[in-house]
N, C-alpha and C positions, 0 to 999 in steps of 0.2 A: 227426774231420774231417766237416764237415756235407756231405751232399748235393748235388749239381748239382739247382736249382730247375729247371725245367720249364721250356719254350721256350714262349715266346709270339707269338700273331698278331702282324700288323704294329701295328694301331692301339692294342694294350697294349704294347706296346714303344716308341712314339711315347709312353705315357701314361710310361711307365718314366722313358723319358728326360727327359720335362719334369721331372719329379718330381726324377730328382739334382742336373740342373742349376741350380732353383729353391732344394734342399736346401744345394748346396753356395757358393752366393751370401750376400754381406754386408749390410751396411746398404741397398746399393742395389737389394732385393729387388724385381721390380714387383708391388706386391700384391694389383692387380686380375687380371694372368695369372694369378700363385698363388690365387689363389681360385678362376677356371675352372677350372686343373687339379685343385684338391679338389675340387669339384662332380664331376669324372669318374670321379677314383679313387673316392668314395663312393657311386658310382654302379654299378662296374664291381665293389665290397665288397659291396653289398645285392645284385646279383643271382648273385653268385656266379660272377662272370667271374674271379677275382682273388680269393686267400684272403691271409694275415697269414701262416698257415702251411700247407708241404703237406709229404706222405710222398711222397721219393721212393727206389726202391729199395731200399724198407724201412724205410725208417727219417723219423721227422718231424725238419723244420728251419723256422728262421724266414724270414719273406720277406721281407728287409733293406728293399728300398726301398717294400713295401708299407708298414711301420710308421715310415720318412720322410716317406711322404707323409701320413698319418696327425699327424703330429708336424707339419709343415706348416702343420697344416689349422688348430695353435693359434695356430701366427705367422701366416697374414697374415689369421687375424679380427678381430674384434672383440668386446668383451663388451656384451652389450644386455642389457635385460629383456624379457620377454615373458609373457605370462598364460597360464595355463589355459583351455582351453575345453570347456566353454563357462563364459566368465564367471562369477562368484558377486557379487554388488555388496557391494563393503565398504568406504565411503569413507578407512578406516587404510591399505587397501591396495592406494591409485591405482586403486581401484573392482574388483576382483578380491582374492577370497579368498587366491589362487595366484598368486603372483609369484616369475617363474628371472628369472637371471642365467647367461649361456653366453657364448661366440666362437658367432658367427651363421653359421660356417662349417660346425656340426656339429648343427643342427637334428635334431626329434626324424623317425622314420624313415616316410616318409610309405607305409603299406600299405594295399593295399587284401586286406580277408580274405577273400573268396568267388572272386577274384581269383585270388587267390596260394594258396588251400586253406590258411590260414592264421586259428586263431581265437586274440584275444585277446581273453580274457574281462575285463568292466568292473571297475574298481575300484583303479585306480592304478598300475598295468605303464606303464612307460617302457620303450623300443628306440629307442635311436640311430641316425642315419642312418651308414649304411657298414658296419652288421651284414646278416650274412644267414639269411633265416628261409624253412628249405624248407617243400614243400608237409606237410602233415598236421601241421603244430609248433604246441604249445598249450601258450598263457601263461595260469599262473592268476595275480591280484593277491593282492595287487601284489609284482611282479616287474621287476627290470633286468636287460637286454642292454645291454653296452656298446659302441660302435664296432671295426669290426676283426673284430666273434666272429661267429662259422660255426656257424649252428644245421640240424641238418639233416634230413632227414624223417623225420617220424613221433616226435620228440623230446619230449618235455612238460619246460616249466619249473613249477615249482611256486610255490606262495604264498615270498614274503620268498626267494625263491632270487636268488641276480646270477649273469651269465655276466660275466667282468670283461672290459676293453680286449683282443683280440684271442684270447680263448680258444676250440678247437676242440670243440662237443659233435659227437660222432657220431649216425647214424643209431638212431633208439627206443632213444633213451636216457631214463633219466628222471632229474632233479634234482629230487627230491624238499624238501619243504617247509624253506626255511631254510639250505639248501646254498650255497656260494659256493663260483665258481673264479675266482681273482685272475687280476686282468689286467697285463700290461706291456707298454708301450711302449719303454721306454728299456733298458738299451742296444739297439739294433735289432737285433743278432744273437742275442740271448736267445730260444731258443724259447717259446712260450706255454703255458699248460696243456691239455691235447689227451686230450678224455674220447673213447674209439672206442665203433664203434658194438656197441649192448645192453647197454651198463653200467647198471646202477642203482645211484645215488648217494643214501644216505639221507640222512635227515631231520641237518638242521644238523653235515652234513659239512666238511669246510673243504680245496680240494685248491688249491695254491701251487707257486709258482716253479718252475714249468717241468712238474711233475710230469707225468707219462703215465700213464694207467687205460686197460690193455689192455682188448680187446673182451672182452664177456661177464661182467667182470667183479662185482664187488658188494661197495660200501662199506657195512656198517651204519651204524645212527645212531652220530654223535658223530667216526667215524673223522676226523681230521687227517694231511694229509699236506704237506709241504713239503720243501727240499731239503736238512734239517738231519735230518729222519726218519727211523730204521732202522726196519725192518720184517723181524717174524721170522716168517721161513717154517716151521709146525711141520711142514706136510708133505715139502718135499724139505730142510729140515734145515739153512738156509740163513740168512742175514742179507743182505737187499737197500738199499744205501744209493745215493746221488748218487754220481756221479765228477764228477772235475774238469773233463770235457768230457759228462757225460752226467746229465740228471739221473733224479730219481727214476723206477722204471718198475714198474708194477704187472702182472706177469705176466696172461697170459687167462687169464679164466675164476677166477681168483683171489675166495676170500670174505675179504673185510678184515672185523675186527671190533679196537673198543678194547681195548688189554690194558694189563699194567704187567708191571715188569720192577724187580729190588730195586737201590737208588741204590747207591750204588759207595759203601769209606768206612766206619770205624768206628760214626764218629755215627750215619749213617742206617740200620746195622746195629741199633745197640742199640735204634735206635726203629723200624725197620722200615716205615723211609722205603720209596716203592715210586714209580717213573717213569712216566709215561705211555707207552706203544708199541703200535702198529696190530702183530698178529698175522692170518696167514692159515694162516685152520684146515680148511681143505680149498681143495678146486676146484669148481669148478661141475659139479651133475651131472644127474640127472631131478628129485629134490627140489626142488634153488633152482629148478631151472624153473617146478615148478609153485608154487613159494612168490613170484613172480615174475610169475605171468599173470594177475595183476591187470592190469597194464599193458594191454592188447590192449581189457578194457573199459571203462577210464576214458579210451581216444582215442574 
């Protein structure tokens, strides 16, 4: 059973309400209010009035009608093109090098970085409007944030890293180079993937469907997790999978590192077939730390 979400002021619960009403309307949608009310919602996302998902009494749930509104925000746009800027002249391509194709409801996210204590270094990083990016957070290129996701102080995304559609990074975490946390929108009650805060997430890790990376913890390079993934605890002696209501949870302070495990099965006996499987082979303790405070100088 998920959580009771969190009570809201009056004018996000005004936002709420437009939002199901709008949601649960037919053909006869008016799509210029629906478009005010996503201007709000993606407005009330980027400053962090309003998450996709929160923890409440322990535990993370998703925020149904945030990722309605969200969903929203495809129906009553449009798809335009629009350029780069600044410009490149290339007469192949309507005189810019760089031409998108989007719903003009969900523009890229307009910050300002000295501003917001927020640096995003040049070089091709895209952030969606309706993400949020606390102060101290730094993007290297190029990198995507997608709409919905919660980046939060002191975080660094790294080169070819994505935060996908409503994923939660915590506080000085780092997504190191080429890492992806998948994003979902649909079903709206599916919680998102939700990295807490001091994880470090190595180099072209891959964390999915729903998954949770308690705080502290630390994926090595390569680890893969989704909600099909067993993970073998060699320290408490344990095997951690998804349940049918709960998904994957990667205890604190946990060191995930790639392992294999031997395929089930005659055949892959006699040839010494072997599985891929994320193993954690300790917990975090004074060593990962200091194998870890790199972090502190590269913010």
């Amino acid at each position: 059973m998920s959580p009771a979400i969190s009570a809201l002021p009056p004018e996000l619960e005004a936002l709420r309400t437009d939002v199901l009403e709008l949601s649960s309307t037919g053909p006869d949608l008016d799509r210029e209010h629906g478009r005010h009310v996503v201007a709000r919602l993606l407005e009330a996302l980027g400053g962090g009035a309003v998450r996709a998902a929160e923890r409440v009494d322990g535990r993370w749930a998703a925020v149904p009608w945030v990722k309605q509104g969200i969903l929203l925000a495809f129906r009553v746009g449009e798809t335009r093109t629009f350029e780069a800027a600044p410009p490149i002249p290339n007469p192949s391509f309507g005189g810019s090098a760089f031409v998108f194709a989007d719903r003009d409801t969900l523009p890229l996210r307009a910050t300002d970085g000295p501003g917001e204590g927020v640096r995003i270094v040049p070089g091709g990083s895209s952030v969606r409007a309706g993400a949020h990016l606390a102060r101290g957070v730094v993007i290297m290129p190029p990198a995507y944030v997608n709409v919905g996701a919660f980046v939060d102080q002191g975080a660094m995304i790294d080169s070819h890293a994505l935060v996908g559609s409503c994923a939660q990074v915590g506080k000085r975490v780092h997504l190191s180079a080429g890492a992806q946390l998948g994003g979902v929108l649909e079903p709206v009650g599916l919680r998102p993937v939700v990295i807490e805060d001091d994880v470090m997430v190595g180099a072209n890790c891959g964390v999915f469907e729903g998954t949770l990376v308690g705080r502290r913890a630390v994926l090595a390079t390569g680890v893969q997790l989704t909600a099909s993934t067993a993970v073998y605890d060699l320290v408490r002696e344990s095997v951690l999978r998804a349940g049918p209501d709960e998904p994957l949870t990667i205890p604190e302070g946990a060191v995930v590192v790639p392992g294999a495990r031997p395929a089930s099965g005659d055949f892959a006996a006699r040839r010494g077939l072997q599985l891929y499987t994320p193993v954690i082979v300790k917990y975090r303790d004074e060593s990962t730390d200091a194998a870890t405070a790199l972090e502190g100088a590269l913010r």
